[in-house]
VMD Tcl script that draws the C-alpha trace (Angstrom):
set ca {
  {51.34 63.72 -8.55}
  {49.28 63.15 -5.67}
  {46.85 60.56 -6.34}
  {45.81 57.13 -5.74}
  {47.03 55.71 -8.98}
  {50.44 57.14 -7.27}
  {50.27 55.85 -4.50}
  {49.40 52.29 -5.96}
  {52.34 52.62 -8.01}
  {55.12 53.17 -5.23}
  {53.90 50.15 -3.60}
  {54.07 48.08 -6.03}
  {57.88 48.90 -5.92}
  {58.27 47.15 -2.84}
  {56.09 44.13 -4.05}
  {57.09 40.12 -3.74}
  {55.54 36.81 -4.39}
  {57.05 35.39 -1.34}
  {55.67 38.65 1.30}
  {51.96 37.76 -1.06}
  {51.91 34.66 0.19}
  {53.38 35.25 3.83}
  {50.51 38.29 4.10}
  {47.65 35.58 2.62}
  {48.80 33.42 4.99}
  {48.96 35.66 8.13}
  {46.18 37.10 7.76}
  {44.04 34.28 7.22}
  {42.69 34.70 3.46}
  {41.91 30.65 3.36}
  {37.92 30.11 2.95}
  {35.70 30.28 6.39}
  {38.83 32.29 8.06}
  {38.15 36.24 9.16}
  {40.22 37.17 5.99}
  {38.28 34.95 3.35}
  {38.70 36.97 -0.16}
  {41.15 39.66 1.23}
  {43.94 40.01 -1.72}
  {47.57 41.07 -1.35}
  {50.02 42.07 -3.57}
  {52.81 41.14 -1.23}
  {54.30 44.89 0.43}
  {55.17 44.50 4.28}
  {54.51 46.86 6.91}
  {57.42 48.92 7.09}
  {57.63 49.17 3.09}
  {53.96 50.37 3.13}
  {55.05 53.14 5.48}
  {57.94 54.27 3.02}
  {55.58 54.20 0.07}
  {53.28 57.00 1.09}
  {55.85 59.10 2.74}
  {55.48 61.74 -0.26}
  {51.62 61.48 -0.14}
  {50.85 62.54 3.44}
  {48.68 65.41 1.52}
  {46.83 63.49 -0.46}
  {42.62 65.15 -0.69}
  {40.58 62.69 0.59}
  {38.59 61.77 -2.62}
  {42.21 60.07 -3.48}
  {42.21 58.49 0.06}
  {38.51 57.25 -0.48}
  {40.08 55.01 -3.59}
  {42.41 53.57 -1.67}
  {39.63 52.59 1.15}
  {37.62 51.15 -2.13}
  {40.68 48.78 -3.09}
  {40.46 45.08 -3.33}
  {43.79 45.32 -2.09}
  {44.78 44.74 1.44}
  {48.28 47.14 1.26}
  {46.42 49.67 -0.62}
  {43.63 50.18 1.86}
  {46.30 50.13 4.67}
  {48.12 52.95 2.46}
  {45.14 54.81 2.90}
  {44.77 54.52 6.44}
  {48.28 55.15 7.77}
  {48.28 58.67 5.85}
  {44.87 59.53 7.57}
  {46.47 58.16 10.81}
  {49.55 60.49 10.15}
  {47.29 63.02 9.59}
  {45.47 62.82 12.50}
  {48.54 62.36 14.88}
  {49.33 66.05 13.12}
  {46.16 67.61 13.98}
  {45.87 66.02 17.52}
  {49.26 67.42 18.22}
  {49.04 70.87 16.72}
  {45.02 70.90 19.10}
  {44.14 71.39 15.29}
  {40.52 69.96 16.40}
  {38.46 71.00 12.22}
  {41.31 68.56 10.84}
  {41.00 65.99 13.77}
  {37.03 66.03 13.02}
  {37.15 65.96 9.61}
  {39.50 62.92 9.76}
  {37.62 61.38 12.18}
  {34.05 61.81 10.05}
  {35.66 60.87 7.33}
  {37.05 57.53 8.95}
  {33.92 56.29 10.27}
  {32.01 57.22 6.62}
  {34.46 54.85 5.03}
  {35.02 52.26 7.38}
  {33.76 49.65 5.45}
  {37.40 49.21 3.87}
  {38.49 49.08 7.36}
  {38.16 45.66 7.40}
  {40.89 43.73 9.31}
  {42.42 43.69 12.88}
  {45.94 45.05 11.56}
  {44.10 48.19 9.89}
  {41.98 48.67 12.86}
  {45.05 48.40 15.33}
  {47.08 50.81 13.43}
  {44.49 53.89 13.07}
  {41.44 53.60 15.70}
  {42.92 55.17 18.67}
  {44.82 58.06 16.86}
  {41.70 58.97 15.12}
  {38.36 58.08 16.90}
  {40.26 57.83 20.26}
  {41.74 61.00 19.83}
  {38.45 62.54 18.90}
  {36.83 61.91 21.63}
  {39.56 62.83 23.76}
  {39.38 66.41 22.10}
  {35.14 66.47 23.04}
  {34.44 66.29 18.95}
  {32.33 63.17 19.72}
  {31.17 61.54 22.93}
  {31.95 58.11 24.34}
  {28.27 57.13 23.05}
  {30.41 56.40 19.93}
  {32.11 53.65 21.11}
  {28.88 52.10 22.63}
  {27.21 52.33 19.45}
  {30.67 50.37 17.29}
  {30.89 48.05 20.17}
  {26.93 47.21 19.51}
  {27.52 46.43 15.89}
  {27.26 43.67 13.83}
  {30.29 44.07 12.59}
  {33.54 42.57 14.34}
  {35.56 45.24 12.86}
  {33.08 47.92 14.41}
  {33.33 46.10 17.90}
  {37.30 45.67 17.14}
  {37.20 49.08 16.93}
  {35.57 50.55 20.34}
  {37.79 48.22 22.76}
  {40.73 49.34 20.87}
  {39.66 53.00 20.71}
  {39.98 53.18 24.55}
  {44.03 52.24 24.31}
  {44.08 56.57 24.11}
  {42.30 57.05 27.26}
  {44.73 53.93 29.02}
  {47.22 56.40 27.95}
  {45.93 58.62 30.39}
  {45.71 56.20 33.31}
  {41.53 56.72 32.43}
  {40.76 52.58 32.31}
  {37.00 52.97 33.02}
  {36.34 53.00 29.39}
  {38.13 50.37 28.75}
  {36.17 48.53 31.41}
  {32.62 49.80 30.23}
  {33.35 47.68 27.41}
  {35.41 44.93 28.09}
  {32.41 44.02 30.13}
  {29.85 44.70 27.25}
  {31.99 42.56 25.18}
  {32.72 39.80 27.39}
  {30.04 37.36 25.01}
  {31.67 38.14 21.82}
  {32.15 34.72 19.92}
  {35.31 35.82 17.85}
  {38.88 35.25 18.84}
  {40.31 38.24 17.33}
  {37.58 40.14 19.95}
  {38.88 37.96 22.95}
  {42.47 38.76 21.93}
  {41.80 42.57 21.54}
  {39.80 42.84 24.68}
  {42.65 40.91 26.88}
  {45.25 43.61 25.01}
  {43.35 46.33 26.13}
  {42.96 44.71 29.74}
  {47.18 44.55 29.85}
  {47.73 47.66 28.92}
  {44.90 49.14 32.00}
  {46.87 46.69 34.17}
  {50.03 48.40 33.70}
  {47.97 51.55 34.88}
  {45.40 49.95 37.78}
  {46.45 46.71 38.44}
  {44.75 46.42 41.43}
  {41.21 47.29 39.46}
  {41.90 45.52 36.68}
  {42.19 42.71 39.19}
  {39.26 42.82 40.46}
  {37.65 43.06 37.00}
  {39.01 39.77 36.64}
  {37.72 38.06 39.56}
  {34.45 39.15 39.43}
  {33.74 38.63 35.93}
  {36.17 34.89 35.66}
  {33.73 32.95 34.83}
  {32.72 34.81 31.86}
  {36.01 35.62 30.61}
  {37.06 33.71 27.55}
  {40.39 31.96 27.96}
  {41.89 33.90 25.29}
  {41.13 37.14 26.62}
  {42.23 35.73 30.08}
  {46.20 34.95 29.06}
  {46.56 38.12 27.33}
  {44.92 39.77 30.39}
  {47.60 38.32 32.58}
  {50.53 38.20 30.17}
  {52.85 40.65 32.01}
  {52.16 40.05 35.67}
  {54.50 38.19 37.32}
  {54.70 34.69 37.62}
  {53.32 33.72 40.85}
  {49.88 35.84 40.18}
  {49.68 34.80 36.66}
  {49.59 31.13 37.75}
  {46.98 32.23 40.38}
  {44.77 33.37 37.70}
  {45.10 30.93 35.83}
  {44.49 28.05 38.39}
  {41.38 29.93 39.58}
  {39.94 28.06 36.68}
  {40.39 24.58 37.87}
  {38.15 24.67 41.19}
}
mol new
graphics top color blue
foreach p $ca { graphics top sphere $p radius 0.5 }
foreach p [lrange $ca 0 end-1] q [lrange $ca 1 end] { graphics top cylinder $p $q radius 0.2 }
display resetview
């Protein structure tokens, strides 16, 4: 049958004690880390894909349960089969499904709640969105405005669709916006999402660096940098030291 209850059963076939405490430990559960009260029932990434292989159609009332879980592999359950489902629609132009995935996905973000289930969905499904004109960029100013670090998380990494089309300047818009977040995990995805424009524009990307250095967190900074060659990179990184 195709319901949550189903779904939380196959994964539970692929459960350990020893992946539970590797995923508690990765993904910082411990108290005053990001993932403080996040529980696992020990199912790694590639499992969790096999598990809902058979419930790609699942409605989404089913899909909101697995959003609602307590459980970290259940949630993620629920967001790689509305991922799937949106890689479906963007490829078939299917732009009602895309939408409805999309609205859906921002309604229930709330169980959205960690940089791994952010990573895995955002672009495919918000990105893709807005790529298809169902909602503006305004969205992503509005996340990256939030509160919320998985909100902000979300709009840098949203833009990784547009990179995909050599388009950067999104990515820039709000890698600059951004550049005063406090939290590592936003340094870290704002330096990805710099890398990957690199590869595109390196010569803008650059310049993005040297004019905003002195603002750039370090973090953000060595991912930034992370594939140029060697020479450069230690340029960059000296730049820091006069």
């Amino acid at each position: 049958m195709l319901t949550a209850d189903n779904v939380v059963k196959s994964l539970k076939e692929f459960a350990s004690e020893k992946r539970k405490k590797t995923n508690e430990w990765f993904f910082k559960t411990g108290k005053g880390e990001y993932g403080e009260g996040d529980i696992f029932i020990g199912v790694s990434m590639p499992d969790t894909r096999k598990a809902i292989k058979s419930y790609l159609k699942l409605s989404f009332e089913e899909i909101k349960h697995l959003l609602e879980s307590p459980f970290h592999e259940v949630r993620m359950a629920g967001v790689l089969i509305l991922t799937e489902n949106a890689k479906k629609a963007s490829k078939k132009q299917d732009k009602n499904q895309l939408k409805d995935i999309a609205n859906f996905y921002l309604k229930h973000r709330k169980g959205i709640n960690n940089w791994d289930l952010v990573d895995v969905s955002v672009h495919y499904i918000l990105g893709n969105a807005i790529s298809y004109g169902i909602f503006d960029l305004e969205l992503l100013d509005e996340l990256s405005s939030s509160e919320s670090l998985w909100d902000r998380r979300m709009s840098i990494v949203a833009t990784w669709t547009f990179i995909r089309k050599s388009d950067i300047y999104p990515t820039i818009t709000l890698a600059k916006k951004l550049l005063d977040n406090k939290e590592d995990l936003m340094h870290k995805a704002i330096g990805w999402m710099l890398r990957e424009s690199w590869k595109r524009e390196p010569e803008i990307i650059e310049d993005f660096l040297l004019e905003n250095y002195h603002q750039l967190p370090r973090t953000t900074l060595r991912y930034s940098i992370e594939r140029m060659e060697e020479t450069k990179r230690k340029h960059f990184l000296y730049l820091g030291r006069k």
